[in-house]
Gaussian input, Z-matrix of N, CA and C with variables (Angstrom, degrees):
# hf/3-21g

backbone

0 1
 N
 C     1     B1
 C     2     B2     1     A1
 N     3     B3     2     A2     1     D1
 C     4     B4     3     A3     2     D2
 C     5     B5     4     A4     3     D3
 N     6     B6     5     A5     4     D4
 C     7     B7     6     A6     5     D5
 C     8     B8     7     A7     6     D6
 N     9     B9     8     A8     7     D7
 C    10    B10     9     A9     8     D8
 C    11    B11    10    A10     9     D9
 N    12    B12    11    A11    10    D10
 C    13    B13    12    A12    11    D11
 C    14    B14    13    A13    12    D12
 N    15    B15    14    A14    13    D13
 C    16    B16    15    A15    14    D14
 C    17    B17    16    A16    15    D15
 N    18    B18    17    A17    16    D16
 C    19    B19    18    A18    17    D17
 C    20    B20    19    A19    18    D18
 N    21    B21    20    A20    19    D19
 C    22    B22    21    A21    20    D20
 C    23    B23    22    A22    21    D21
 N    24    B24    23    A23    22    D22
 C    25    B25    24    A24    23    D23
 C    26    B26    25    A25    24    D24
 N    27    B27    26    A26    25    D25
 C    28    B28    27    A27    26    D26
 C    29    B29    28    A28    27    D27
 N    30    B30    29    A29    28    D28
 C    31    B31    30    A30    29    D29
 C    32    B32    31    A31    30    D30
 N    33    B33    32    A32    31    D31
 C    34    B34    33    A33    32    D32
 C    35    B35    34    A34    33    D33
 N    36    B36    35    A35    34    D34
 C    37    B37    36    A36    35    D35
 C    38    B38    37    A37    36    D36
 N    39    B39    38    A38    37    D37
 C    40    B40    39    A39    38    D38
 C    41    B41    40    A40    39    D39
 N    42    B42    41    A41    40    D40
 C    43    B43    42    A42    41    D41
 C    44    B44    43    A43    42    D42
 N    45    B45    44    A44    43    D43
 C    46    B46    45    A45    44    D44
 C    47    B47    46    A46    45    D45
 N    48    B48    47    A47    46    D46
 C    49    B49    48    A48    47    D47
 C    50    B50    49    A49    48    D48
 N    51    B51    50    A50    49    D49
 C    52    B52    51    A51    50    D50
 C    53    B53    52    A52    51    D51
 N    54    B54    53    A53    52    D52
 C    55    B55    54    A54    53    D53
 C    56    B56    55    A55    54    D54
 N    57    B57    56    A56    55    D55
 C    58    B58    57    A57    56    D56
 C    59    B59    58    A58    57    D57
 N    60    B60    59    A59    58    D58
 C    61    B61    60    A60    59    D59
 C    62    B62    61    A61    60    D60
 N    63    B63    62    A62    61    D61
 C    64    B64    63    A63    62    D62
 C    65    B65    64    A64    63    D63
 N    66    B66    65    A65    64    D64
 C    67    B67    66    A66    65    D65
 C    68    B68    67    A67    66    D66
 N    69    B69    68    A68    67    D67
 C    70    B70    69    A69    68    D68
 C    71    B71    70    A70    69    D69
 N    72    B72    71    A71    70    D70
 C    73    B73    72    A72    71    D71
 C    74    B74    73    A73    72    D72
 N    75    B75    74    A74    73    D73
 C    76    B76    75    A75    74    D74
 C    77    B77    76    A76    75    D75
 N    78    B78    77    A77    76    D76
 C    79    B79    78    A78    77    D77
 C    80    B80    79    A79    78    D78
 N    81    B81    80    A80    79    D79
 C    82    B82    81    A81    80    D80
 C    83    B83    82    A82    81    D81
 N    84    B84    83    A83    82    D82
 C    85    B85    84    A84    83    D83
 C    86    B86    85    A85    84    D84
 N    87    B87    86    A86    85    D85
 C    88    B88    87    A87    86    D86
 C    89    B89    88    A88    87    D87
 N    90    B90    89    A89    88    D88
 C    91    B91    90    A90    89    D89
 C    92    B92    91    A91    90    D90
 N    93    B93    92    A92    91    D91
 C    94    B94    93    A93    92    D92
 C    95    B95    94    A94    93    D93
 N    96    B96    95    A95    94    D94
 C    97    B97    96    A96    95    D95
 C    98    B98    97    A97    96    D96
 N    99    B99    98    A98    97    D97
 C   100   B100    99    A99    98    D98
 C   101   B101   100   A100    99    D99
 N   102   B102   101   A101   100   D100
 C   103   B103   102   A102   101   D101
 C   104   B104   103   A103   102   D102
 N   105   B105   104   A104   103   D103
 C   106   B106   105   A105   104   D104
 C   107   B107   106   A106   105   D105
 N   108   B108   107   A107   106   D106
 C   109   B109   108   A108   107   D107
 C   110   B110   109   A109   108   D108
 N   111   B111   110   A110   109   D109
 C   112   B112   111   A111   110   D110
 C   113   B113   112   A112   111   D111
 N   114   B114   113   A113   112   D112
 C   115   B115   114   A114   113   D113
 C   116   B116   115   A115   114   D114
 N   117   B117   116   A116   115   D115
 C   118   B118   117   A117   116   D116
 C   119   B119   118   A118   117   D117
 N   120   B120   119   A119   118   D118
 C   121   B121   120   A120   119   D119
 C   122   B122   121   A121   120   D120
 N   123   B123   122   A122   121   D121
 C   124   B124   123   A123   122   D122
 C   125   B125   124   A124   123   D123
 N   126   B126   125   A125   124   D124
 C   127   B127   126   A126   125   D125
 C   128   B128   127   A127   126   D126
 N   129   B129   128   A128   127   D127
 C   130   B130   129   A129   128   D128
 C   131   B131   130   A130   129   D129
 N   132   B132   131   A131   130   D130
 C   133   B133   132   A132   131   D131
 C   134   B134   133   A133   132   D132
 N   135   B135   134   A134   133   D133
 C   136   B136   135   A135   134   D134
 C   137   B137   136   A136   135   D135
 N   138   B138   137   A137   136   D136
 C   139   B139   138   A138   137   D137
 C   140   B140   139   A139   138   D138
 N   141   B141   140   A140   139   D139
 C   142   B142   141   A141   140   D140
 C   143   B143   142   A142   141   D141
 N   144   B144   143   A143   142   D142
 C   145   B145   144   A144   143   D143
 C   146   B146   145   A145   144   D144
 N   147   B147   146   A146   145   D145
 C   148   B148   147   A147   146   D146
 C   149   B149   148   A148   147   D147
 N   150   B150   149   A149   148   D148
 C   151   B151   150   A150   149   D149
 C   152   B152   151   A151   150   D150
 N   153   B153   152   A152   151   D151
 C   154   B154   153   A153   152   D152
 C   155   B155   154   A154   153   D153
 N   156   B156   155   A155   154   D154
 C   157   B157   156   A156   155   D155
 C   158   B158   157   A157   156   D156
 N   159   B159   158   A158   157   D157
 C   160   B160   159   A159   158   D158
 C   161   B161   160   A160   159   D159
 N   162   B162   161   A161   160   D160
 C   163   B163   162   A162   161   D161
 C   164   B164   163   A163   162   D162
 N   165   B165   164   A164   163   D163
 C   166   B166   165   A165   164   D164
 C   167   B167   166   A166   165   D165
 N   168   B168   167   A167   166   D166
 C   169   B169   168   A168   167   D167
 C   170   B170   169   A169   168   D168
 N   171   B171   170   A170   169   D169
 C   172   B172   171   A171   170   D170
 C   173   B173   172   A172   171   D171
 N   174   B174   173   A173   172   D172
 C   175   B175   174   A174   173   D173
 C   176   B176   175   A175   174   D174
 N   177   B177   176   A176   175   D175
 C   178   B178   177   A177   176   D176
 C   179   B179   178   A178   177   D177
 N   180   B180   179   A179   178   D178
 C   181   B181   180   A180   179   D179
 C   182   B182   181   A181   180   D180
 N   183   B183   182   A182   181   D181
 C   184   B184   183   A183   182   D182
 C   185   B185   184   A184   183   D183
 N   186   B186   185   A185   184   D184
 C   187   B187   186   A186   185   D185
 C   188   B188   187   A187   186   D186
 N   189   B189   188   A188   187   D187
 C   190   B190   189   A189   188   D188
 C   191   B191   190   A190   189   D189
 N   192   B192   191   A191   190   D190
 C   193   B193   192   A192   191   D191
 C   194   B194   193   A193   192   D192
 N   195   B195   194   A194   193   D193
 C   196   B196   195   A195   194   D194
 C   197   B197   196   A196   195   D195
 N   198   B198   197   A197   196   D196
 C   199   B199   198   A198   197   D197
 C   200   B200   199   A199   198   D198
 N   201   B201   200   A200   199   D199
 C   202   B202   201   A201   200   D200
 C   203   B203   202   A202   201   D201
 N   204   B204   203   A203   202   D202
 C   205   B205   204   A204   203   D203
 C   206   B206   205   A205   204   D204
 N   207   B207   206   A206   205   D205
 C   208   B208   207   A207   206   D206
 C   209   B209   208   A208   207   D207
 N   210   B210   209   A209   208   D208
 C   211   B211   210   A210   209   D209
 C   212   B212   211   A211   210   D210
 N   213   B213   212   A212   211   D211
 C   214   B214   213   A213   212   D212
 C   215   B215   214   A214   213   D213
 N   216   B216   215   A215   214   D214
 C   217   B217   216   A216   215   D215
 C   218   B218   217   A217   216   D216
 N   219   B219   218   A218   217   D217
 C   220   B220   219   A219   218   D218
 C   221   B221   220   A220   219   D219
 N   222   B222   221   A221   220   D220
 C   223   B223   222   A222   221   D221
 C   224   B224   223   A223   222   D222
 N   225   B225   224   A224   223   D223
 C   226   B226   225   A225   224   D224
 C   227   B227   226   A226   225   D225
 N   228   B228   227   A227   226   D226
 C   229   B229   228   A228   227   D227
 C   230   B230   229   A229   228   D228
 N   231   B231   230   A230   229   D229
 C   232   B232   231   A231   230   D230
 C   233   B233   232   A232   231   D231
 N   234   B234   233   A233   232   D232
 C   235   B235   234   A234   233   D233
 C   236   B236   235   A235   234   D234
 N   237   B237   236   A236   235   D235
 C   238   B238   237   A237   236   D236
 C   239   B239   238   A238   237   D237
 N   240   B240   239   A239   238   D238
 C   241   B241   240   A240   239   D239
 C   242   B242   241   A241   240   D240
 N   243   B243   242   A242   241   D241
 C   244   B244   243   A243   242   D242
 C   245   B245   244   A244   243   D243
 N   246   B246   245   A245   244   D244
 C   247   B247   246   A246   245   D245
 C   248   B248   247   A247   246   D246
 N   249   B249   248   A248   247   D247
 C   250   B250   249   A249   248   D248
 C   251   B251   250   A250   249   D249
 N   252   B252   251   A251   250   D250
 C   253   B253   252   A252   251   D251
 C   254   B254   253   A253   252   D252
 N   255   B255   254   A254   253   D253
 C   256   B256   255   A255   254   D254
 C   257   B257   256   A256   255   D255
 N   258   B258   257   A257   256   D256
 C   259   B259   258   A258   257   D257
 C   260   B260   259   A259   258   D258
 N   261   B261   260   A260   259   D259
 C   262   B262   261   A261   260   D260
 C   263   B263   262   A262   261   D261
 N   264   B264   263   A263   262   D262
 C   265   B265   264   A264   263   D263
 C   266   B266   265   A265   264   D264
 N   267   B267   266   A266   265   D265
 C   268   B268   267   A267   266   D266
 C   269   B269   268   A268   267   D267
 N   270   B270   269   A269   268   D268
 C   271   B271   270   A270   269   D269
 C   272   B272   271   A271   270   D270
 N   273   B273   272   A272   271   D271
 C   274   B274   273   A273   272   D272
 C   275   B275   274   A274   273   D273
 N   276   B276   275   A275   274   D274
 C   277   B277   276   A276   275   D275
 C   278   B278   277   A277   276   D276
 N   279   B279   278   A278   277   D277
 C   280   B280   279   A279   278   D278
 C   281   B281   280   A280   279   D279
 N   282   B282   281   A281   280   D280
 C   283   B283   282   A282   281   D281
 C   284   B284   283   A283   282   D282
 N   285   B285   284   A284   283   D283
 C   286   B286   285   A285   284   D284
 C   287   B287   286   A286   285   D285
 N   288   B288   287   A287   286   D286
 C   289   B289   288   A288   287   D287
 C   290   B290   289   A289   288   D288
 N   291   B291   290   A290   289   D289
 C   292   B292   291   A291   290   D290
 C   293   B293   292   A292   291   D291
 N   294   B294   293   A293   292   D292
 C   295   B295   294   A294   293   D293
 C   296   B296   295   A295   294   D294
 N   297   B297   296   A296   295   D295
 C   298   B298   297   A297   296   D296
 C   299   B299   298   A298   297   D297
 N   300   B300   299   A299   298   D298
 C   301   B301   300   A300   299   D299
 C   302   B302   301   A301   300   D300
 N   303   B303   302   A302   301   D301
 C   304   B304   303   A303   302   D302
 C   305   B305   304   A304   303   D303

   B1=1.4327
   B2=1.5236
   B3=1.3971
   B4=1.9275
   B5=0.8031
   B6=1.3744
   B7=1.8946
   B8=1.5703
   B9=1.6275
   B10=1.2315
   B11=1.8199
   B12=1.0129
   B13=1.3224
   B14=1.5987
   B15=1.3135
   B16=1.6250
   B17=1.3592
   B18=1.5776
   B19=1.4251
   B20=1.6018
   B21=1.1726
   B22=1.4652
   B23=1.7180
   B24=1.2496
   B25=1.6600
   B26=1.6060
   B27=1.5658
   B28=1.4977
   B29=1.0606
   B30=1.9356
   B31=0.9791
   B32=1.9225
   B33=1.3848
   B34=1.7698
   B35=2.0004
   B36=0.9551
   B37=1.4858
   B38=1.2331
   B39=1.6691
   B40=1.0807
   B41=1.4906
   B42=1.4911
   B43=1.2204
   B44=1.8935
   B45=1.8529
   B46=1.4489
   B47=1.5695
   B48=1.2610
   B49=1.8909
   B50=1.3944
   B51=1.1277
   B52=1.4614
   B53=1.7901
   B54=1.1434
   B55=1.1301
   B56=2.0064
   B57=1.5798
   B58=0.6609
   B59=1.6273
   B60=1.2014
   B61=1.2276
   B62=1.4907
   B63=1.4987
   B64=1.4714
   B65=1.5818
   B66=0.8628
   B67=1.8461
   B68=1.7454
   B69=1.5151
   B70=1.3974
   B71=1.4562
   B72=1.3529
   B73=1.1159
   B74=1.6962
   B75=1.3781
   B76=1.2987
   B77=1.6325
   B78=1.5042
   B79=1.7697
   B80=1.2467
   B81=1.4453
   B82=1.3046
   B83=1.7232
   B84=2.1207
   B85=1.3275
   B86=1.8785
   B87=1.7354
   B88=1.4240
   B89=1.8579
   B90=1.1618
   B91=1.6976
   B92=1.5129
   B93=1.6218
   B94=1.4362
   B95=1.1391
   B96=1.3673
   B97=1.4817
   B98=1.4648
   B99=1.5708
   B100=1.6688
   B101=1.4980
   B102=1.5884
   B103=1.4808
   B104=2.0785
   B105=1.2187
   B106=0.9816
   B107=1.3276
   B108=1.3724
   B109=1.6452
   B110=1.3039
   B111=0.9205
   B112=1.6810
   B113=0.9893
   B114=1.6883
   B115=1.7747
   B116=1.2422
   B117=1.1439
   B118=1.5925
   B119=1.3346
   B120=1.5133
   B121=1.3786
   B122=1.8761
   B123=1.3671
   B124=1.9912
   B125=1.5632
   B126=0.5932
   B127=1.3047
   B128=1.7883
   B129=1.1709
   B130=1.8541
   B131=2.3225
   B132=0.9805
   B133=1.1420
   B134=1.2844
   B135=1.6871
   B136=1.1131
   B137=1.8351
   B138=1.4399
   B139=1.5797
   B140=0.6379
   B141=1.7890
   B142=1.6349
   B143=1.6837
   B144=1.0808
   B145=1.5309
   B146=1.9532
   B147=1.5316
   B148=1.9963
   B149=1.5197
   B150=1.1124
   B151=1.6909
   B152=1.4819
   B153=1.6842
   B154=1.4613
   B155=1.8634
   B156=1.3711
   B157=1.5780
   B158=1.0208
   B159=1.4370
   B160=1.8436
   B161=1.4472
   B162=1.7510
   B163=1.8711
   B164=2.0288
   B165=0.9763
   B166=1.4929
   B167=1.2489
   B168=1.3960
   B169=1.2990
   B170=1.6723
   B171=1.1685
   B172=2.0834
   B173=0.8693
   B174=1.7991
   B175=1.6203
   B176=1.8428
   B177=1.3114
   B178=1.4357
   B179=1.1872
   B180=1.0544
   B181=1.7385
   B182=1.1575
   B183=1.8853
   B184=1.7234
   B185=1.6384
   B186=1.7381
   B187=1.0581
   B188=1.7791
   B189=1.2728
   B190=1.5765
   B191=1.6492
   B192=1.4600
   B193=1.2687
   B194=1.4712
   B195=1.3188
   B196=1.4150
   B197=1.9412
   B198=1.1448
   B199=1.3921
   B200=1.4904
   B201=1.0483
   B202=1.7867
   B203=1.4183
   B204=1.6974
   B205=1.4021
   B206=1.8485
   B207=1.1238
   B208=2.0479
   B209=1.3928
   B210=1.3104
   B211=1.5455
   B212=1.1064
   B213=1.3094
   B214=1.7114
   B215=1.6429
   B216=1.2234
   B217=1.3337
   B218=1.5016
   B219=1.4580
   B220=1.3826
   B221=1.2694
   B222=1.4940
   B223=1.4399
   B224=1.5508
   B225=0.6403
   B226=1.7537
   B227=1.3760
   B228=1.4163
   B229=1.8981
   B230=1.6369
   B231=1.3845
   B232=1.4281
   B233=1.4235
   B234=1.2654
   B235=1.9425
   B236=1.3429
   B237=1.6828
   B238=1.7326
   B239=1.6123
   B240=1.2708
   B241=1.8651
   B242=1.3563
   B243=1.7448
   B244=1.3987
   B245=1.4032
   B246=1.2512
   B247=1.4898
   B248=1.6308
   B249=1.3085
   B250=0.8721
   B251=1.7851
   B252=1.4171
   B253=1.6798
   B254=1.0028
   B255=1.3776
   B256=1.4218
   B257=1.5502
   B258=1.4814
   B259=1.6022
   B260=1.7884
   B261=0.9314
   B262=2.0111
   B263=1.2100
   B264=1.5892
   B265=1.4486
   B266=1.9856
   B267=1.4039
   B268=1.5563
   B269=1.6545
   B270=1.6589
   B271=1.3173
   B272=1.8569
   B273=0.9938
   B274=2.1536
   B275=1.6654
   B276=1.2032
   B277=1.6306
   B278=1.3115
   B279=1.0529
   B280=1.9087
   B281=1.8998
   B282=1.2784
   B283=1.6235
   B284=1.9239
   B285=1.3604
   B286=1.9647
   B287=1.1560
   B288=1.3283
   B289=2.0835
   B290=1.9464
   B291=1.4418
   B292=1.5620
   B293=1.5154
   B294=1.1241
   B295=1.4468
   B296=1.3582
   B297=1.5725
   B298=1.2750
   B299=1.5677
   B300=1.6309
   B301=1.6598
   B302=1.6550
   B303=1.8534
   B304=0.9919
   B305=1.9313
   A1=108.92
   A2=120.69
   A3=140.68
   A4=80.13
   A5=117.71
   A6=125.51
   A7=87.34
   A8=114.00
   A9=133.69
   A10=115.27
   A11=116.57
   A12=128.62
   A13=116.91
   A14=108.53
   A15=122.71
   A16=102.53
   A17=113.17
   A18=124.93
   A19=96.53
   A20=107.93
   A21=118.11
   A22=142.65
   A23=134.14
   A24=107.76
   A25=105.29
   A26=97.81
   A27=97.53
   A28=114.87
   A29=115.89
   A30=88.41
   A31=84.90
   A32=116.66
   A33=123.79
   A34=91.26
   A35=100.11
   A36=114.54
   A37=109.02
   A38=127.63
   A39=135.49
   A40=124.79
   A41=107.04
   A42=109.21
   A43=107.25
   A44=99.02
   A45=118.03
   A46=102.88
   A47=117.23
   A48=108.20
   A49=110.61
   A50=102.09
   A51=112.67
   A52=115.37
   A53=113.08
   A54=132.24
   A55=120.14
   A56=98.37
   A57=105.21
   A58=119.33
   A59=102.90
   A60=110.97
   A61=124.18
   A62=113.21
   A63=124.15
   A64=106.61
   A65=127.13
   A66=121.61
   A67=96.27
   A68=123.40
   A69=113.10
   A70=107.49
   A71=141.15
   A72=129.77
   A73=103.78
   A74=130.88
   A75=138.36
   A76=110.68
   A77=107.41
   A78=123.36
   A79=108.59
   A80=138.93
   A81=142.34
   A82=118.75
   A83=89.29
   A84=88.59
   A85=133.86
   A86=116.59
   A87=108.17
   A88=85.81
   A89=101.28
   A90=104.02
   A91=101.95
   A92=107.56
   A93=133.48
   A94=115.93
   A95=132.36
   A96=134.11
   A97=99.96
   A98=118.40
   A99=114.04
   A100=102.50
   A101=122.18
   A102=123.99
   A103=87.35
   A104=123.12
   A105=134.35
   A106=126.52
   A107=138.74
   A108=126.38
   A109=121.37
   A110=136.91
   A111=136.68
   A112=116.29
   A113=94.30
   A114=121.73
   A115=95.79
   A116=174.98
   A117=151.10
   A118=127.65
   A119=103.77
   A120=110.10
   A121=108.30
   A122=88.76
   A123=96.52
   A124=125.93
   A125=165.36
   A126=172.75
   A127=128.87
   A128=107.64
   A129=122.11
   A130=82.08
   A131=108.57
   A132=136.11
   A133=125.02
   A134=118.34
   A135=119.97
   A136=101.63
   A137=105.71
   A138=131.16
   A139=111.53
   A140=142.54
   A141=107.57
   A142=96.93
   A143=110.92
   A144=95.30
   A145=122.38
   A146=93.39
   A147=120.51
   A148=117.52
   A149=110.82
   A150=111.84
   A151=90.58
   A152=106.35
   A153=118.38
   A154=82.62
   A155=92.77
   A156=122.64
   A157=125.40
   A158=118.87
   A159=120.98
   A160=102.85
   A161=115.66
   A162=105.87
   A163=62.81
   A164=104.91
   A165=117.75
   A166=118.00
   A167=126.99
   A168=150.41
   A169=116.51
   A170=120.70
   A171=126.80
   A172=114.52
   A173=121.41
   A174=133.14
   A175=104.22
   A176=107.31
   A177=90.30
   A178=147.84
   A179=109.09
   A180=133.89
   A181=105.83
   A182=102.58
   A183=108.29
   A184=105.35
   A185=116.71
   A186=100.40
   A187=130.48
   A188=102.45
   A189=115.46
   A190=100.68
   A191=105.21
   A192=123.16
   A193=117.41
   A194=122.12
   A195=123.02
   A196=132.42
   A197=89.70
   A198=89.03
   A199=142.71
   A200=95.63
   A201=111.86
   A202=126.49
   A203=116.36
   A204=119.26
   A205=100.93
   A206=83.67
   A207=65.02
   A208=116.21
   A209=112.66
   A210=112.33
   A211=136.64
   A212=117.82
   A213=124.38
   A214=96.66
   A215=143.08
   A216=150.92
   A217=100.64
   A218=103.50
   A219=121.80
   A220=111.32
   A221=127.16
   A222=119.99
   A223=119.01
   A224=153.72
   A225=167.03
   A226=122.24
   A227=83.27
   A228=87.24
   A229=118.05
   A230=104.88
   A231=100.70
   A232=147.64
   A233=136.96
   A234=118.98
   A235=102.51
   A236=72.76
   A237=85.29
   A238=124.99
   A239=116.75
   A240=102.06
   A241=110.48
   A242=111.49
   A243=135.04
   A244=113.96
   A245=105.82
   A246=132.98
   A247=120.76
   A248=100.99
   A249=142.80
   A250=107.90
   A251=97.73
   A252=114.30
   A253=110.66
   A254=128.23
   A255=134.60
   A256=99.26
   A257=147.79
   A258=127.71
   A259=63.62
   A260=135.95
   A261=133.82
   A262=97.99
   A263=139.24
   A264=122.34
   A265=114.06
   A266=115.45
   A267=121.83
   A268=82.56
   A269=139.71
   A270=153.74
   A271=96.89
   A272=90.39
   A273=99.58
   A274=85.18
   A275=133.91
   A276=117.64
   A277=110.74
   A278=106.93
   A279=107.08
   A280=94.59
   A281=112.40
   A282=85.44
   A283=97.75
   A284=119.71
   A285=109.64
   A286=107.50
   A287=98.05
   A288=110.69
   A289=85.90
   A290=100.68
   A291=111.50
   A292=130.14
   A293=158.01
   A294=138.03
   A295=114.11
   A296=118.46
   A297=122.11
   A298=98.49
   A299=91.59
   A300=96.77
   A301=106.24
   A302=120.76
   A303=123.22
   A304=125.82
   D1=145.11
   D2=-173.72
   D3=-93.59
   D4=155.20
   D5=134.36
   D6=-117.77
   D7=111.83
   D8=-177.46
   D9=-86.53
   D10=-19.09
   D11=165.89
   D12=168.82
   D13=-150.18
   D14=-178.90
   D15=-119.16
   D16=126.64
   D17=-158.48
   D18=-100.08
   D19=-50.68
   D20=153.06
   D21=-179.54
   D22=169.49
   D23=-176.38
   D24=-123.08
   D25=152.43
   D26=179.78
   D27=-118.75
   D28=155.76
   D29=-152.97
   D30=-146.88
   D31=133.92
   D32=-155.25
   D33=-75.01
   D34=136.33
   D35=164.71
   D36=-122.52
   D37=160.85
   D38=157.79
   D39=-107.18
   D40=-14.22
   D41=-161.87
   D42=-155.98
   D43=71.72
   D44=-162.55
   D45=-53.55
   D46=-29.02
   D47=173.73
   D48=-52.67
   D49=-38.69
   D50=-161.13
   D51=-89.41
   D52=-26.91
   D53=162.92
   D54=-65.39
   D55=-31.46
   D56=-178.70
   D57=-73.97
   D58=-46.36
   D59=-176.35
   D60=-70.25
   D61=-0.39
   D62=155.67
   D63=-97.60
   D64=-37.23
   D65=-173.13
   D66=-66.39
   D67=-54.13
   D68=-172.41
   D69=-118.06
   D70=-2.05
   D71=158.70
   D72=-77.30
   D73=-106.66
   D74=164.46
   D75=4.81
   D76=-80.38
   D77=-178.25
   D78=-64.53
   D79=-36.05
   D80=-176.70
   D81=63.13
   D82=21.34
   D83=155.39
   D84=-72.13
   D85=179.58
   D86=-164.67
   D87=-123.41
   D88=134.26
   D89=163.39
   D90=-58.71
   D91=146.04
   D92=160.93
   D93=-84.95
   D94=115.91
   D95=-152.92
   D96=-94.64
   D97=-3.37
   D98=-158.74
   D99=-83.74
   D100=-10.25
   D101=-135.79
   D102=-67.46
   D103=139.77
   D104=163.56
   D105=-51.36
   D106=148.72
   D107=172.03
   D108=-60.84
   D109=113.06
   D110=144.56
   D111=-81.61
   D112=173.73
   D113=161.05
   D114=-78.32
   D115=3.13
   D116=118.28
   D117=-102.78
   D118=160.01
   D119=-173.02
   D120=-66.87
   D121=161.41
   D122=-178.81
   D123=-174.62
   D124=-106.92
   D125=-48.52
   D126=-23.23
   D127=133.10
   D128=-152.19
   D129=-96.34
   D130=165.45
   D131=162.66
   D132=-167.68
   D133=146.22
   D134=-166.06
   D135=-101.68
   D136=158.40
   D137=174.93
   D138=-118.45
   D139=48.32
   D140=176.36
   D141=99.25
   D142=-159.01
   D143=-178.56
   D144=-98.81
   D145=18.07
   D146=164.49
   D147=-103.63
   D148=151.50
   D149=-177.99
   D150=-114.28
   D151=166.63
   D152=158.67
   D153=-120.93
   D154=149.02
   D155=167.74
   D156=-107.22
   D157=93.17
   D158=174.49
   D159=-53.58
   D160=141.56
   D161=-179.38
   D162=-133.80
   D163=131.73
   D164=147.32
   D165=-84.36
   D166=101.72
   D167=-170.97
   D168=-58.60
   D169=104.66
   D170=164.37
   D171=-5.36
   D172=-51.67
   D173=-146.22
   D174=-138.52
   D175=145.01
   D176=145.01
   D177=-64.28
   D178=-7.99
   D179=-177.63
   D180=-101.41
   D181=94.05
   D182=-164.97
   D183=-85.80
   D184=-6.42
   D185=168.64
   D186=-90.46
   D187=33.52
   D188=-162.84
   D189=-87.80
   D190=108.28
   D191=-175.13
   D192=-58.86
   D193=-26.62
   D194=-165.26
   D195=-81.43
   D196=74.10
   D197=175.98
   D198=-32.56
   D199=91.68
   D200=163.25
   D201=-46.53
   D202=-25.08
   D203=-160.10
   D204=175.90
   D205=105.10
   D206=-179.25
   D207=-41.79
   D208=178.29
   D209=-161.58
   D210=71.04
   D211=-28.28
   D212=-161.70
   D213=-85.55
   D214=8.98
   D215=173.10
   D216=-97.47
   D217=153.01
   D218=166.95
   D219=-61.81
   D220=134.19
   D221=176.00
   D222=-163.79
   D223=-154.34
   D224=165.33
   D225=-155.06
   D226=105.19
   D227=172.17
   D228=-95.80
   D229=125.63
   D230=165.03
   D231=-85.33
   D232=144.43
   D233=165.60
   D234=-79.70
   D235=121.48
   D236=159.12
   D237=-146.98
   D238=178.36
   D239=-156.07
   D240=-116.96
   D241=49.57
   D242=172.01
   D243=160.76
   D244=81.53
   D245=157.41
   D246=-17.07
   D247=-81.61
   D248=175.57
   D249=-32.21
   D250=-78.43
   D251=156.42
   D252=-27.23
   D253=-83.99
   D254=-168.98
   D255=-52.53
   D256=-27.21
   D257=-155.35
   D258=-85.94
   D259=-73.74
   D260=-146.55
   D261=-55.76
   D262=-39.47
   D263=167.55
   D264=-59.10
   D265=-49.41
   D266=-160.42
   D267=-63.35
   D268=-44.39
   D269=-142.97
   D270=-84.57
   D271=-51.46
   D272=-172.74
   D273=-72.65
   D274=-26.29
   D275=-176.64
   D276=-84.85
   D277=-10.62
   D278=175.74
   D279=98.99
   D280=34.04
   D281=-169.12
   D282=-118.40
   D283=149.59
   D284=167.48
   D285=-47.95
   D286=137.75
   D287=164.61
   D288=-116.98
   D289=118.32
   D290=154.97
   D291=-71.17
   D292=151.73
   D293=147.55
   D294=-56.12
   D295=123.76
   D296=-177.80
   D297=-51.53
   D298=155.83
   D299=-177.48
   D300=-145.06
   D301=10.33
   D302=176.86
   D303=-30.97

């Protein structure tokens, strides 16, 4: 298995106005209009050929471990060139494999 790069990282907000206005005011990044529907609010933007993922966070307490929905945690997903592989390596280590939900 590659790990071909960083597909993208997410990152918990509480307060997407406000977030916003540093990702595309400040950064003079552009929202990605493709981002799919969820169960929470967000907005995806692209870097180059990586996104960062706004997750607007449940709680104020962004370190609150308890998953509501996979995904809704801070994380980094990578490309890589066997999926599959990697869930039976992260799985033989004792670690969760989620269903991708990019």
């Amino acid at each position: 298995m590659t790990i071909y790069g960083i597909h993208h990282a997410s990152v918990l907000v509480t307060d997407l106005n406000r977030a916003r206005d540093f990702y595309e005011g400040i950064l003079g990044l552009t929202i990605n209009p493709l981002r799919p529907g969820k169960s929470f609010d967000g907005l995806w933007y692209d870097v180059g050929s990586e996104q960062i993922h706004l997750i607007v966070a449940q709680s104020h307490d962004l370190d609150d471990e308890s998953p509501l929905y996979p995904g809704i945690r801070r994380h980094v997903a990578l490309r890589v060139s066997d999926l599959a592989g990697l869930e039976t390596r992260l799985k033989a280590a004792g670690l969760p494999v989620f269903p991708s939900s990019s």
